[in-house]
N, C-alpha and C positions, 0 to 999 in steps of 0.2 A: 504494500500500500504506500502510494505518494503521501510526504510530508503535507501536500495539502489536502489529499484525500481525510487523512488522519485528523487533519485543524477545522474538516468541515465536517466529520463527522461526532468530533470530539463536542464541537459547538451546538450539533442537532440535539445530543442528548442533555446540555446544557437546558437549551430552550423546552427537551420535555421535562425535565426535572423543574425546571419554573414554572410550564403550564400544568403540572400535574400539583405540586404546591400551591397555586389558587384553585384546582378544578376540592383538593381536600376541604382547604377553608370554605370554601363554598358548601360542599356537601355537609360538614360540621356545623356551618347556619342554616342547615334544613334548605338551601337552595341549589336550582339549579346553576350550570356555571352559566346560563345568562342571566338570571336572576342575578346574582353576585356583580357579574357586571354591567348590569342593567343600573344595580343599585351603588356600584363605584362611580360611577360617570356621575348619576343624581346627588352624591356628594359630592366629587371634584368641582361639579358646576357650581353647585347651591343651586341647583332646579336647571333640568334641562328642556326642549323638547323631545317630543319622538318621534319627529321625523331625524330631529340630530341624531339621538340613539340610535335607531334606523340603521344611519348613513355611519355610526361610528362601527357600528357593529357587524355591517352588511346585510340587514332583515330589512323588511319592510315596516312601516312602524303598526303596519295592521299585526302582523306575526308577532310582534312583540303585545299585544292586546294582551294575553293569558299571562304573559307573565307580568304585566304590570297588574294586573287582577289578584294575583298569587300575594306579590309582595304587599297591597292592599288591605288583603285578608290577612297577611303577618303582621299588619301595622307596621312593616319597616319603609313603605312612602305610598307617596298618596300624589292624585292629579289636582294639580289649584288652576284655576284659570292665572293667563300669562299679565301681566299686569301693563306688560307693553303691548300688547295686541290678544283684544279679548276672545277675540275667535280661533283662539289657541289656549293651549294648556301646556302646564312645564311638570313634571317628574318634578318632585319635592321628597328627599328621604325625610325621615320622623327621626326624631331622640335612640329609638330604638336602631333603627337602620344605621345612623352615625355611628354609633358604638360597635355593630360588628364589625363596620369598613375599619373602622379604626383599629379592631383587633386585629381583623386581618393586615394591614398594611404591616404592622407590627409582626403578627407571623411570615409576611411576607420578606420583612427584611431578614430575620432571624434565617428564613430557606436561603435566601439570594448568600447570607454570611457562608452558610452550610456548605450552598454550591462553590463559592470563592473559595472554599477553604481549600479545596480539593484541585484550586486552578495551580497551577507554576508560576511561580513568583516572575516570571518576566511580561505574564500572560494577567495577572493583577494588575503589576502596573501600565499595560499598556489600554487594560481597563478605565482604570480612573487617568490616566495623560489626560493634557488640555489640547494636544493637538496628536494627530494620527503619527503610530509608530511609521 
C-alpha cells in the first residue's frame, strides 16, 4: 500500500470514528442522528429555519417534518413563528434541548481528544498549524 493510500485510508477511519461518536451521543439522547443534528444547528443558530436545515442537511424540509415533530414531543425544540418574516417559522431548541447539545459537544470533544490521541505527533501538529503543512 502507497504512503498515500495509507494517509487516506488512515483519515476514513478517522472520520468514522467521529461520525460514529455523534451517531452514540445521539442514540444516548433517545435521538435519531438527524434529530441530534436537526437539534445542533437549532442551537448553533438560536432558531433556525427549515428550509436552512433542509439545505444544511441535504433533506427536504418537508422530510425533516417527523423529526421536528419527534423533538417536539421530547420538548427539546419547538417551531415559533420567525419574527422577521411571519410567514415562516424558525426551529427554536428549549432549556432541555440546550443541555444535551451541550453535553454532547462536551463528549464530542473528549472523542475528537480520544481520536488525537492515537494521531502521530507530526500528524497533530499539522492539525492545529495556522497554515497548510
Amino acid at each position: 500500500m502507497t504512503a498515500e493510500r495509507d494517509d487516506a485510508a488512515f483519515a476514513a477511519r478517522l472520520l468514522a470514528d467521529a461520525v460514529h461518536a455523534v451517531a452514540a451521543i445521539a442514540r444516548d439522547a433517545g435521538l435519531s442522528l438527524d434529530g441530534y443534528l436537526v437539534l445542533h444547528e437549532a442551537v448553533a443558530a438560536g432558531g433556525i429555519r427549515p428550509t436552512v436545515l433542509g439545505r444544511l442537511l441535504g433533506r427536504s424540509s418537508g422530510s425533516l417534518t417527523p423529526v421536528l415533530d419527534r423533538l417536539a414531543e421530547l420538548d427539546l425544540a419547538h417551531r415559533e413563528t420567525n419574527p422577521e418574516d411571519r410567514r415562516s417559522s424558525l426551529v427554536v431548541a428549549t432549556a432541555a434541548g440546550i443541555a444535551i447539545v451541550d453535553d454532547a459537544r462536551a463528549r464530542q470533544v473528549m472523542a475528537l481528544r480520544k481520536i488525537a490521541a492515537d494521531l502521530p505527533v507530526d500528524v497533530r501538529r499539522a492539525l492545529v498549524a495556522d497554515e497548510p503543512a
